[in-house]
C-alpha positions as CSV (number, residue, x, y, z in Angstrom):
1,X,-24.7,213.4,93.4
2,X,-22.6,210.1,92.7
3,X,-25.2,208.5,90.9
4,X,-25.4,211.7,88.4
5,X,-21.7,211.2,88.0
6,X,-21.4,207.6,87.5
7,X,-24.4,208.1,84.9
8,X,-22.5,211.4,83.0
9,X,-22.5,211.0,79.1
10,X,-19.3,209.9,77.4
11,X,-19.6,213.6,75.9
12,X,-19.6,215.0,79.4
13,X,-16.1,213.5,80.6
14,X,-14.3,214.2,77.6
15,X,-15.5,217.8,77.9
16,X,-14.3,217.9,81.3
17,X,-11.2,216.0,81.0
18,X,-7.7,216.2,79.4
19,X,-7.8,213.0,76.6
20,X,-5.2,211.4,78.4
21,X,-7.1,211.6,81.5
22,X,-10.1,209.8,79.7
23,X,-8.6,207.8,78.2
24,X,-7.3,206.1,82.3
25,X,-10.0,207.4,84.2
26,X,-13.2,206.6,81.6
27,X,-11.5,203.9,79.0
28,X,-9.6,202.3,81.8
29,X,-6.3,202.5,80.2
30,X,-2.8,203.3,82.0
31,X,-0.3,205.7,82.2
32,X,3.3,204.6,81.1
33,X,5.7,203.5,84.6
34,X,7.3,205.6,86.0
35,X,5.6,208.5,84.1
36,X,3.3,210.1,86.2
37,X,3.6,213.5,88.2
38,X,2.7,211.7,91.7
39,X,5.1,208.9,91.6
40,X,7.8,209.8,93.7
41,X,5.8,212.6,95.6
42,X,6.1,212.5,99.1
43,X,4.8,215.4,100.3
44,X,2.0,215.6,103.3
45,X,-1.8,215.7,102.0
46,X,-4.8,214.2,100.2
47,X,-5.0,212.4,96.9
48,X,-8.2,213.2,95.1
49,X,-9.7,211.3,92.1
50,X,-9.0,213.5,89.1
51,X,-12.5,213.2,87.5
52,X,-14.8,214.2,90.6
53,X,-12.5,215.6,93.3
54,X,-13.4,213.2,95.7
55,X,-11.0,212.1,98.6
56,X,-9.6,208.8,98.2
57,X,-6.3,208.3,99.8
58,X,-4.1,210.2,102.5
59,X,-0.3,211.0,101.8
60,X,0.3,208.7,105.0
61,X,-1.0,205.4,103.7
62,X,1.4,206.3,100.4
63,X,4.5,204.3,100.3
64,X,7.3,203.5,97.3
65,X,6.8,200.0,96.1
66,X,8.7,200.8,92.9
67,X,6.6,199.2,90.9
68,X,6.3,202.3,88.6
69,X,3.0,204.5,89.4
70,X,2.0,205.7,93.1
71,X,1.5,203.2,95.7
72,X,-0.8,203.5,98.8
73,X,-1.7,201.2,101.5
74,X,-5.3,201.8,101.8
75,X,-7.7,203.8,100.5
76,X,-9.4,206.4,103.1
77,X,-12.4,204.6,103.4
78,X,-14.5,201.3,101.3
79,X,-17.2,204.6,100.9
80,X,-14.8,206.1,98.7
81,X,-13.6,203.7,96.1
82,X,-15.4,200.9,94.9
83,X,-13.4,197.1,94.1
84,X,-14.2,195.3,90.7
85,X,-12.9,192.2,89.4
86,X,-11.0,193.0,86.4
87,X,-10.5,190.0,83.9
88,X,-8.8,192.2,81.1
89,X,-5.7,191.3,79.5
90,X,-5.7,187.7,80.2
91,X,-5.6,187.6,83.9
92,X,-8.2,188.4,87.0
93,X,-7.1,191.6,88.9
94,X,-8.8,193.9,91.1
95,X,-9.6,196.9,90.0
96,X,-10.0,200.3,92.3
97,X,-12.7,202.7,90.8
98,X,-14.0,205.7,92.3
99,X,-17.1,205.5,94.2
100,X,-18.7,208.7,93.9
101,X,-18.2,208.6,89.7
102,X,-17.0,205.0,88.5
103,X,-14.0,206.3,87.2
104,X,-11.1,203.7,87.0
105,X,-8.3,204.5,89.5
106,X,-5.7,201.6,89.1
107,X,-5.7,198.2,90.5
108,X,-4.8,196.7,93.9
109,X,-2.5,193.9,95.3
110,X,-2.2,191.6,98.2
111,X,1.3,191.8,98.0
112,X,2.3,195.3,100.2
113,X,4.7,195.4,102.8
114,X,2.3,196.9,105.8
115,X,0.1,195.4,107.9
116,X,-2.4,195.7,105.9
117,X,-1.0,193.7,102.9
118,X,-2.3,195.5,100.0
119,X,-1.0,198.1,97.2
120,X,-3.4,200.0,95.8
121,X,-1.5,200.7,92.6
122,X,-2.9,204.1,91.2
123,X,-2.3,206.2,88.1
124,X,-1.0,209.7,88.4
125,X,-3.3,210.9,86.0
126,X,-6.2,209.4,88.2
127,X,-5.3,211.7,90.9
128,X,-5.2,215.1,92.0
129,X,-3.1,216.1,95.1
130,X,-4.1,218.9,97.6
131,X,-0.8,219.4,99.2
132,X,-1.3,220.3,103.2
């Protein structure tokens, strides 16, 4: 089934999706700081991807880093979201795409304070949240 996603017409998405959420998820854009629904949510659950529904990160692993969008510490698993050199906007970042449909996520940091070191830095509008 991912491959049918990832390969989904641009028609397709922006039937499916809100145009903010394409214009993150498909055009790789970003949702103002501090903007987003999932920010400062805390409560127990799963974080899906917005576009496909598939489970990407666990409200455990989500911590505030205050850096303005939700903040996680790793993603479920490396089968569920895929890690791409970014070069945009005049610097090399890394940039966290779903696996199972390509869309783009956020970007992710070797700067986070647990053991793992990294901040998966995601957009709210990425994301849906299945509160448990």
């Amino acid at each position: 089934m991912a491959d049918d996603l990832r390969n989904q017409s641009d028609d397709y998405w922006k039937n499916k999706l809100t145009p903010e959420q394409y214009h993150v998820l498909r055009e790789k854009g970003t949702e103002a700081p501090t903007s987003g629904k999932f920010y400062k949510n805390f409560d127990n659950g799963m974080y899906e991807c917005g576009a496909c529904g598939n489970e990407l990160f666990s409200s455990e692993t989500k911590f505030d880093s205050d850096c303005g969008w939700p903040s996680f510490d790793r993603s479920l698993s490396a089968e569920y979201v895929e890690l791409q050199e970014d070069s945009s906007l005049g610097m090399i970042r890394t940039e966290v795409v779903c696996k199972n449909c390509g869309s783009h996520l956020g970007h992710v940091f070797d700067d986070g304070p647990t053991d793992t070191g990294k901040r998966f830095c995601i957009n709210s509008i990425s994301l849906n949240f299945k509160k448990s």
